[in-house]
C-alpha positions in Angstrom: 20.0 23.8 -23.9 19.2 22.7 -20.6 16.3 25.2 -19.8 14.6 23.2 -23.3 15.0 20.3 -21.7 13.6 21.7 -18.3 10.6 23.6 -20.2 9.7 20.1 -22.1 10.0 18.2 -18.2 8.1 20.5 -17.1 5.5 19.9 -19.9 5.1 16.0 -19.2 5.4 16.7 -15.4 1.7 18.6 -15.8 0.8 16.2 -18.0 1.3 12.7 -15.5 3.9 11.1 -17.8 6.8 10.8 -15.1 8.9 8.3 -16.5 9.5 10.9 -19.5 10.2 13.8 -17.1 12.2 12.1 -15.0 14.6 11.6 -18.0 14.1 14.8 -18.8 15.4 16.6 -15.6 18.3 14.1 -15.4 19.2 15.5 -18.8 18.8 18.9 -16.9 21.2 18.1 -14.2 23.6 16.6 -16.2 24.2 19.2 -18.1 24.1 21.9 -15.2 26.7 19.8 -13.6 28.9 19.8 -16.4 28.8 23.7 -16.5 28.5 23.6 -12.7 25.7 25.8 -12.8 24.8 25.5 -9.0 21.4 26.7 -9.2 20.6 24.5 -12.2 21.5 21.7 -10.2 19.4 22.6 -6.8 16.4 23.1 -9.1 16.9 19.7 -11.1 17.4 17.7 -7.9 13.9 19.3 -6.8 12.1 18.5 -9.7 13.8 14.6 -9.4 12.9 14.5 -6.0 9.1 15.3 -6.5 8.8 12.8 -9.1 10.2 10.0 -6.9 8.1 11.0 -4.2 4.9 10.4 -6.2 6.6 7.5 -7.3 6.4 6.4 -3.9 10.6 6.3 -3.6 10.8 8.2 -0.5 14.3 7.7 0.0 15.5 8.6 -2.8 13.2 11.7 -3.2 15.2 12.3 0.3 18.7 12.2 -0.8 17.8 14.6 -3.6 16.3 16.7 -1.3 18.9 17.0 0.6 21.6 17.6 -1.9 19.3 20.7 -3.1 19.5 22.2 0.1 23.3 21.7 0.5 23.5 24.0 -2.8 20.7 26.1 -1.6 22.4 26.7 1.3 25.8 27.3 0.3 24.1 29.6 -2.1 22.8 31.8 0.4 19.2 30.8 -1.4 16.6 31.3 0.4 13.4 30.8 -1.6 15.0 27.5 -2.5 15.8 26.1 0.8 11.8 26.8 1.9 10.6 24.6 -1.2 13.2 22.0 0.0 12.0 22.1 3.7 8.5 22.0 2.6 9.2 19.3 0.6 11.2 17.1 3.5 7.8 18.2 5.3 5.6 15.9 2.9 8.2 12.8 2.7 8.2 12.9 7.1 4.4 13.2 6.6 3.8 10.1 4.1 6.4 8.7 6.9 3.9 9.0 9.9 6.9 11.4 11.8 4.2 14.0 12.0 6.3 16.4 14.5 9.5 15.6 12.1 7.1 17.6 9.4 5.7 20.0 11.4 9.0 21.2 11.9 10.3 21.3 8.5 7.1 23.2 7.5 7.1 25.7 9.9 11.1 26.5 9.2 9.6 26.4 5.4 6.8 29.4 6.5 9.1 31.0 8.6 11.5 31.4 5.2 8.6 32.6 3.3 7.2 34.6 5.8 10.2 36.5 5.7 10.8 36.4 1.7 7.2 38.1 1.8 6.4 35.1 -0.6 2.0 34.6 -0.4 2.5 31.7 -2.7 5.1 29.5 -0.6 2.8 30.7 2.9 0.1 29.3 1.4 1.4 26.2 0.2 3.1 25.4 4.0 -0.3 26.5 5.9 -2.1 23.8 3.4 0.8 21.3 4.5 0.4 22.5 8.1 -3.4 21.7 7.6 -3.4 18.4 6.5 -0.7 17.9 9.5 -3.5 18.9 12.4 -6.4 17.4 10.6 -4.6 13.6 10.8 -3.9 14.4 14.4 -8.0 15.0 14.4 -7.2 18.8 15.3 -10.3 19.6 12.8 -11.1 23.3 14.0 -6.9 23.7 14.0 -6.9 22.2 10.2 -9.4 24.3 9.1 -8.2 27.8 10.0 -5.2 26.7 8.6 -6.5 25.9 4.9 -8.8 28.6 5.4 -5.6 31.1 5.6 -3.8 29.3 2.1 -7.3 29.4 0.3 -7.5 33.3 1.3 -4.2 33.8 0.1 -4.8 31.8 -3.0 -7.9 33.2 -3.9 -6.3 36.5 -3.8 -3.3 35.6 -6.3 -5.7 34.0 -8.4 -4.1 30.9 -8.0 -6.4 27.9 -9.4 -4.2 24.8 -8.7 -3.8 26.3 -5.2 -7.5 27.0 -5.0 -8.3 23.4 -5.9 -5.9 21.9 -3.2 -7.9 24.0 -0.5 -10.8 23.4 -1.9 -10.3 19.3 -1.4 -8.8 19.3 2.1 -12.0 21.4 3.2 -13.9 19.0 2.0 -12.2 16.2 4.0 -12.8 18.2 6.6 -16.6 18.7 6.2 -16.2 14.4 5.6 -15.1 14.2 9.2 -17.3 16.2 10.8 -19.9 14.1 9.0 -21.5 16.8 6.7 -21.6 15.2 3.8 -23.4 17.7 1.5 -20.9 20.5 2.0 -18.2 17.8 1.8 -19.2 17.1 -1.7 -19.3 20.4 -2.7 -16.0 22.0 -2.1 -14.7 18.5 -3.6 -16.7 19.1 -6.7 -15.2 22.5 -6.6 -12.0 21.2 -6.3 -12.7 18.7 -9.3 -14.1 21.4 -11.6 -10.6 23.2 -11.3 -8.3 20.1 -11.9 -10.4 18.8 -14.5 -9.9 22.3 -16.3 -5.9 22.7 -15.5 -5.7 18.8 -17.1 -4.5 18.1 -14.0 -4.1 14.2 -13.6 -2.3 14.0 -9.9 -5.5 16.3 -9.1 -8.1 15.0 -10.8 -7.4 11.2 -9.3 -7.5 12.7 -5.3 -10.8 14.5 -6.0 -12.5 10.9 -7.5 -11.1 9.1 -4.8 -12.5 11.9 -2.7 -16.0 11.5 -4.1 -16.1 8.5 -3.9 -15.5 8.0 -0.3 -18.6 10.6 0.3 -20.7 8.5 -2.2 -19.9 5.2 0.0 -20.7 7.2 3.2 -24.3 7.9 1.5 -25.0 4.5 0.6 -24.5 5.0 -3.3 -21.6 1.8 -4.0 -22.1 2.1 -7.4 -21.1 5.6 -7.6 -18.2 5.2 -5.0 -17.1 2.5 -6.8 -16.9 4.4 -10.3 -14.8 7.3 -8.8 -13.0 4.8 -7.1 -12.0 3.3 -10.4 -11.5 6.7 -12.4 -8.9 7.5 -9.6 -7.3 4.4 -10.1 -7.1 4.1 -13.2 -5.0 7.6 -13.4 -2.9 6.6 -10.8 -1.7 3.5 -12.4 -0.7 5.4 -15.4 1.2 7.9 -13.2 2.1 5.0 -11.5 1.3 7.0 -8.5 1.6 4.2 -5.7 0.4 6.3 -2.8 -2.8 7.3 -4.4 -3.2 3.2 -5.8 -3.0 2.2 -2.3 -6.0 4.0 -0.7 -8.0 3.4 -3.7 -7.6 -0.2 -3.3 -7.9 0.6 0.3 -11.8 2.0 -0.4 -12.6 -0.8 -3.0 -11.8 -3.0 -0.6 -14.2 -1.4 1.6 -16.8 -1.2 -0.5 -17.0 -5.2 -1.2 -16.9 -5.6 2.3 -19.9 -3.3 2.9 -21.7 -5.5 0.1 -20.9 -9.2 2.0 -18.4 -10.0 -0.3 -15.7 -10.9 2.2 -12.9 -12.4 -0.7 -13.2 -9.9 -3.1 -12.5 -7.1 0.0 -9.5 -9.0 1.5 -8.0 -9.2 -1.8 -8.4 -5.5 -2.2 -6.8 -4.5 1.0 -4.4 -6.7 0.9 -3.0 -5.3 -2.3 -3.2 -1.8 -0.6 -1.5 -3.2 2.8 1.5 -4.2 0.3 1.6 -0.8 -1.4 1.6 0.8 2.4 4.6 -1.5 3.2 6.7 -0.6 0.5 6.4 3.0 1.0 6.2 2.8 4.7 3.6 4.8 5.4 2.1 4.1 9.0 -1.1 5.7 8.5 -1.9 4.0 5.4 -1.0 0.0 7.1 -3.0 1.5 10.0 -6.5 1.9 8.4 -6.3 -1.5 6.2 -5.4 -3.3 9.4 -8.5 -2.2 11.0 -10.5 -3.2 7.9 -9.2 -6.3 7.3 -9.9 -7.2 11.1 -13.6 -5.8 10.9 -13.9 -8.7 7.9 -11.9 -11.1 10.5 -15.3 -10.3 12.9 -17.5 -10.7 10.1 -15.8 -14.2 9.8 -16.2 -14.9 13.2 -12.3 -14.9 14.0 -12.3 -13.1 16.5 -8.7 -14.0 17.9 -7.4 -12.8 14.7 -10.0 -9.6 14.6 -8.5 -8.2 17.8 -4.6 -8.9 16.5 -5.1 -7.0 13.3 -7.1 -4.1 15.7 -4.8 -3.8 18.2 -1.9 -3.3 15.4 -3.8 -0.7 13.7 -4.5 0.8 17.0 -0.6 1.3 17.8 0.0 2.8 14.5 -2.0 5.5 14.6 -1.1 6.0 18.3 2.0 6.1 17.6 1.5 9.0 15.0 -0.7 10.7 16.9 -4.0 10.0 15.1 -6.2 9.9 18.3 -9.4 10.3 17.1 -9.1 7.1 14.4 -7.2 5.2 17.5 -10.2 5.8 19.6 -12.7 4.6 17.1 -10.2 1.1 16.7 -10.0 0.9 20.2 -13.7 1.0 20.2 -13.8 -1.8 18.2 -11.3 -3.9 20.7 -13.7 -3.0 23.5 -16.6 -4.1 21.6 -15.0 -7.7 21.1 -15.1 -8.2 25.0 
């Protein structure tokens, strides 16, 4: 009975609709626990621990982390303690503990390194990736996604595909080549749109419509901006809601209208609270103290710089640090 229930959690997992699936895989473990089914029970706290993680419930996608790998472990489970440790990987990331992450990824690829498993290597040199591109390592992230898309490519692996796909583009964004930027995202769009993959589909609008902004095209950004919102909200996905208010915000502020862009980052500053995610606080601090210099408060502009200059010192992003503390210097 409990795989039904797991196949049909599974089912609304793919399809966005959370609050179902989570009730689904509690059904799962449940049941597993009152058969005490072991394995059942490392896999159901998984799946609950992914969907509280996009959730934005860090802790608790923690503790059910961790009680997976106590089973895992005692197990003798291998390919289930690397999914674990990857998975710990992306909750220290959202965190800003980017050497906490590192090191659960790498002890992830070492596992599947050794398992021989292409699809877990791939996955942790994509996590690895996005790991040395917020440090500003570009050349480092790209060799890295380079490697998963390879491997991904060869197993025919679309969702995987997609994934690389998307963080080459950011890539490309960084390095300010906006054409081949937009089209490994529309690459990456083309697949998620085709798997009916929501989680997907909302990165890659969000994603184009940050290289639509960089082009001068508002209207454009704005309308991906808005498509990715509006599927976040109904996964009630509050990472992804948070840096699309972020980039709304910026986008009002780049037409003058100062309001309208506060507003906007200050719903995304809340969201970033909540989870706790320094990175995120970090880049709407900036923004809201370029519209604090636009205002002429200038006091105010170099408090809400020099907070999001610390944050992303203090995870290690020193190429955005630079460019804030450019901004402090500039203020005289």
């Amino acid at each position: 009975m409990s795989s039904a229930y797991a196949t049909l959690g599974l089912f609304e997992l793919n399809r966005g609709n959370l609050t179902r699936a989570r009730r689904l895989f509690r059904r799962v473990l449940k049941i597993e626990t009152r058969i005490g089914r072991k394995e059942g029970i490392a896999s159901a706290y998984g799946y609950l621990a992914y969907i509280a993680r996009i959730r934005g419930e860090l802790d608790g996608a923690e503790r059910h982390l961790k009680r997976a790998i106590a089973i895992e472990e005692e197990l003798g489970r291998a390919e289930g303690m690397a999914a674990s440790y990857g998975n710990l990987g992306v909750i220290e990331q959202t965190r800003g503990n980017l050497e906490a992450a590192e090191a659960y990824h790498k002890k992830s690829l070492a596992i599947e390194e050794k398992l021989g498993r292409p699809e877990g290597m791939a996955n942790q040199y994509g996590n690895l990736g996005l790991i040395e591109r917020t440090r500003g390592n570009l050349e480092a992230a790209e060799e890295y996604h380079k490697k998963s898309l390879a491997i991904n490519e060869k197993l025919g692996r679309p969702e995987g595909m997609a994934s690389d796909y998307g963080n080459l583009g950011l890539i490309e964004w960084a390095r300010g080549n906006l054409e081949a930027a937009e089209a490994y995202l529309k690459k990456s769009l083309a697949i998620e749109e085709k798997l009916g993959r929501p989680e997907g589909m909302a990165n890659q609008y969000g994603n184009l419509g940050v290289i639509e902004r960089a082009s001068g095209n508002l209207e454009a950004a704005e309308a991906y901006h808005k498509k990715s919102l509006a599927i976040n909200e109904k996964l009630g996905r509050q990472e992804g809601m948070a840096s699309v208010y972020g980039n709304l915000g910026v986008i009002e502020r780049t037409r003058g209208n100062l309001e309208a862009a506060e507003a906007y980052l200050k719903k995304s500053l809340a969201i970033e609270e909540k989870l706790g995610r320094p990175e995120g606080m970090a880049s709407v601090y900036g923004n809201l103290g370029l519209i604090e210099q636009t205002r002429g408060n200038l006091a105010e502009a170099r408090r809400l710089f020099t907070l999001s200059c610390e944050l992303f010192r203090t995870i290690g992003a020193q190429d955005r640090r630079q460019l804030v503390q450019s901004w402090i210097d500039r203020l005289g």
